[in-house]
C-alpha positions in Angstrom: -107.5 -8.4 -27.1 -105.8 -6.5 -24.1 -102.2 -6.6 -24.4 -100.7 -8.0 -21.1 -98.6 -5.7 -18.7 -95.0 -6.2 -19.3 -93.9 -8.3 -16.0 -91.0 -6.7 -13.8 -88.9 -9.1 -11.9 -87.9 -8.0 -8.6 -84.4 -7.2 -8.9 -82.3 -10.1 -7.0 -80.7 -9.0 -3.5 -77.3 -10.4 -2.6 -77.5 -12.4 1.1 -75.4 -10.1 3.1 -73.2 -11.8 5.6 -74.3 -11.7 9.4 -74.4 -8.9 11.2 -74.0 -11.7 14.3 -71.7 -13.6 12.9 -69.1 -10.5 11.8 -69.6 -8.9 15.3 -68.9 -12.8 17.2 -65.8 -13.3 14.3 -64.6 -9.4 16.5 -65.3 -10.7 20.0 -62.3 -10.4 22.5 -62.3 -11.5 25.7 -62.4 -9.0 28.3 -58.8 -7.6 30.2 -58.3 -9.2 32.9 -58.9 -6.5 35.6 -62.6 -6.9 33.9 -63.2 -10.5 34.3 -62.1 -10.1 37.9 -64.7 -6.9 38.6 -67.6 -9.6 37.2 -66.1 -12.3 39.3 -65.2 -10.6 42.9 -69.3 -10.0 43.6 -69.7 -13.6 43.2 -66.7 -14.8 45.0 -67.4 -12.7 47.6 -71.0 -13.5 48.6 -70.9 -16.9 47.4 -67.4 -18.2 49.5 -65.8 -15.4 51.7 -68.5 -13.7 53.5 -70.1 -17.6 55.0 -66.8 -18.6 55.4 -65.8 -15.3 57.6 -69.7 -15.5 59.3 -68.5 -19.4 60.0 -65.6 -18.7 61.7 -66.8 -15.3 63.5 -70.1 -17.8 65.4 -67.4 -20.5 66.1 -65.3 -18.4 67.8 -67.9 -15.9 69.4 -70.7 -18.7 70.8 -69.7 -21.9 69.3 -70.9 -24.2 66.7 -74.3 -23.8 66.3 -74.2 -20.0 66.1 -71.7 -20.8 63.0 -73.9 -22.9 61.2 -76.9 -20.8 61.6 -74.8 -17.6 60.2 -73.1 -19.5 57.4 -75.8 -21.1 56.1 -78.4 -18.4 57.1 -76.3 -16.3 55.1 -76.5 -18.5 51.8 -80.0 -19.0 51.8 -81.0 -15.5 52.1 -79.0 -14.3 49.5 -81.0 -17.2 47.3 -84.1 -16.1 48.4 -83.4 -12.6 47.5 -81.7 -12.9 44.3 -85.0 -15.4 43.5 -87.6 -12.7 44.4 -86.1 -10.0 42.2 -85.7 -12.9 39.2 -82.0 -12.2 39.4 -79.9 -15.5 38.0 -78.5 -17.4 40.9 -74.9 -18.0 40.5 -73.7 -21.4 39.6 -71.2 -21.2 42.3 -73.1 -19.5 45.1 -75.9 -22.7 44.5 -72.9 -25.1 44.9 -71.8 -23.7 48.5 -75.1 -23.6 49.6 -75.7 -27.4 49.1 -72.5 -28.1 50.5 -73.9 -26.0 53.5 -76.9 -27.6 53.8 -75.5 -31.0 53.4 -72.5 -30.3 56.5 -74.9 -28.8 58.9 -77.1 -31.2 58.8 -75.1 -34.4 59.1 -73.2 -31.8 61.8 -76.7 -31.1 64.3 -77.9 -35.0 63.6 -74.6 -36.5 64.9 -73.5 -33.8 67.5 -70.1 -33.9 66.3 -68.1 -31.1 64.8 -65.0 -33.5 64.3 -67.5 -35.3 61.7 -68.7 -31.7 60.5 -65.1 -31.3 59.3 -64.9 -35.1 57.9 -67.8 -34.7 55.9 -66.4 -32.0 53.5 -63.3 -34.3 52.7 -66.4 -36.3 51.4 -68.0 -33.9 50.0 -64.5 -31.9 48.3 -64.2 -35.4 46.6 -67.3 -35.9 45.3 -67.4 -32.4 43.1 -63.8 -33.8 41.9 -65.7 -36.4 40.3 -68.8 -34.6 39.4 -65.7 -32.5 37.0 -65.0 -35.8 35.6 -68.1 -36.9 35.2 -69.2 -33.9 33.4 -66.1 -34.3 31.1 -67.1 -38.5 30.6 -70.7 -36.9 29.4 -69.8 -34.4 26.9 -70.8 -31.4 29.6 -68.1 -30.2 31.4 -68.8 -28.5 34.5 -66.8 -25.7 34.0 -68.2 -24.3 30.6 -71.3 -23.6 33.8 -69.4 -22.0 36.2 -67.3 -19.8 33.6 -70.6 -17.6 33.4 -70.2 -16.6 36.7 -66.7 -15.3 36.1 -66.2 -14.5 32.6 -69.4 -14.9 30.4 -69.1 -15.8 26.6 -71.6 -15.5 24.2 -72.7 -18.9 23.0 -71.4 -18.6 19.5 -68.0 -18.3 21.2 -68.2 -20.8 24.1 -69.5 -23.6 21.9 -67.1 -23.7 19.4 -64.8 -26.6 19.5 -61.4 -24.9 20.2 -63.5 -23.1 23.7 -64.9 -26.9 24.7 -61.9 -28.6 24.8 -60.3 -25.8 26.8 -63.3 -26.1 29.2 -62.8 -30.3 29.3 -59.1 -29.4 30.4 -59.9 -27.0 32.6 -61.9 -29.3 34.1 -59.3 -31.8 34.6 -57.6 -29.4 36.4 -60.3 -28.5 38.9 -60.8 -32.2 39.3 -57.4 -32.5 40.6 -57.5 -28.9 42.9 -60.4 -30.8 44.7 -59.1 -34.3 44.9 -56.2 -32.6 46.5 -57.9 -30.2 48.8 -59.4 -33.8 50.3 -56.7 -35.4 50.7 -54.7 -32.6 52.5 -58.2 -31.8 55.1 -58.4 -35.1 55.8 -54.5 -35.3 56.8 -54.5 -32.1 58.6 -58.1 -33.5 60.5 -56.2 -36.8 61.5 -53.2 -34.9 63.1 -54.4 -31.8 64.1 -56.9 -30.6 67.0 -59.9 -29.0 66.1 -58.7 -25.4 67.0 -55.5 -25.7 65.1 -57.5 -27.6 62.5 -59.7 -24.6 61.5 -56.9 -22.2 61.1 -54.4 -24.2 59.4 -57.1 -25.8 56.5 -58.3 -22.3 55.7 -54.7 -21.5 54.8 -54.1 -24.5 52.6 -57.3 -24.9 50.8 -57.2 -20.9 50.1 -53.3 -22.0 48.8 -54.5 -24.9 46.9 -57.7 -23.0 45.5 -55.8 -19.7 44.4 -53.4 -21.5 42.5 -55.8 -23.5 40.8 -57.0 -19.7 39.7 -54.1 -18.3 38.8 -53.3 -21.7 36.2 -57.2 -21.3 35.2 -56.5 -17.6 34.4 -52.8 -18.0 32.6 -54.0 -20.9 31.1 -57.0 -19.4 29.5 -55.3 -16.2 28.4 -52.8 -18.4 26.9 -55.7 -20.4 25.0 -57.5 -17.0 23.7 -54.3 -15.7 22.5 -53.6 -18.6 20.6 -57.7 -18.7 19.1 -57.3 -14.8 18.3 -59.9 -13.4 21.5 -57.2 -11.4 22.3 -55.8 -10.1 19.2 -56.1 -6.4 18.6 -58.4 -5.8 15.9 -60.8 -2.5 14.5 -64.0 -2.5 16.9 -67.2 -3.6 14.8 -70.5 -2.8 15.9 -72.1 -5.9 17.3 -75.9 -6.3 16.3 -78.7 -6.1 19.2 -79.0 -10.0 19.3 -75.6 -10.5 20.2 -75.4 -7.1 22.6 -78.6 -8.3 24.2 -76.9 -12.0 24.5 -73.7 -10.6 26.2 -75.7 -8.5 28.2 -78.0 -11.7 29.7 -75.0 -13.4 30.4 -73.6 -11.2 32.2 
């Protein structure tokens, strides 16, 4: 009889901890001068530029040459940013439904007055669309955050990140419930002229301290979770790197 081969168990390999999970446990959130170079692009071509091509048609050859630059404006920058497969911004897709909606109900009705009503509509409606989001568990802000400071997902859905988002929330629910409530105030007592000028200034007011809370507020928040605590750099796998990467 043949002896049999002695049998050789494959040595046993120790599970070594994630390279994912070690590089997300060393994630810090960007500086803040960062965030703000990811976020300017957007803010610009998403709010400033139709709001200044707006007001340049209105005062150059009236209404109709402001709605057709505004919203012109908008929906080129979506058509282009679809045709190269480039994300389209969470925020820029927001204005340009707002646009669409306003000019709309503006060139049916013939009445700029009622373009100008509509938004107080409109600026209420995304208040609750904030609450909303929190009642169902999504809230709308962990969305738009990509567009200004994009997380990796291990980091945005962890529990500590959510409830920071459902606050935040809260907060931009009450920024838009209150940039309604003062346009339709300064619509009622104002004429249209003075109207234009004088909402820009407080909604811009309104708006940028809603930012500068989000921004304090949220630095506060990562120092307290540890995204902002000094620690040695660790080299983050090319899952996570290419996750980062996608989001922004």
């Amino acid at each position: 009889m043949f002896a049999r081969p002695p049998r050789h168990d494959a040595p046993s390999v120790a599970a070594e901890p994630s390279t994912d999970a070690a590089a997300l446990d060393h994630y810090r959130l960007p500086t803040l001068l960062a965030v703000a170079r990811h976020a300017a692009p957007t803010v610009v071509v998403s709010t400033i530029v139709p709001t200044c091509l707006f007001y340049v048609g209105w005062y150059a050859q009236g209404k109709a040459a402001a709605f057709a630059l505004a919203l012109g404006w908008a929906l080129t920058v979506i058509a282009w940013r679809s045709v190269r497969r480039q994300r389209v911004p969470a925020l820029l897709a927001l204005t340009t439904s707002l646009l669409v909606v306003r000019t709309i109900i503006a060139i049916m009705s013939g009445s700029t007055r009622l373009y100008f009503m509509q938004p107080v509509v409109t600026t209420a409606l995304i208040g609750f669309l904030f609450l909303i989001s929190i009642a169902a568990g999504r809230p709308l802000i962990s969305r738009l955050a990509v567009d200004f400071c994009p997380l990796p997902a291990g980091i945005s859905e962890r529990a500590d990140i959510q409830h920071h988002f459902r606050n935040l929330s809260f907060l931009w629910a009450g920024v838009y419930f209150s940039n309604a409530t003062v346009t339709l105030l300064l619509l009622l007592n104002l004429p249209v002229t003075t109207f234009v000028a004088t909402k820009t200034l407080t909604t811009l007011f309104i708006t940028w301290s809603g930012i500068a809370l989000t921004v304090s507020w949220s630095y506060r928040v990562a120092r307290r979770v540890g995204l902002l605590r000094a620690t040695k750099p660790s080299p983050a796998s090319p899952a996570l790197a290419a996750e980062l990467a996608a989001a922004a």
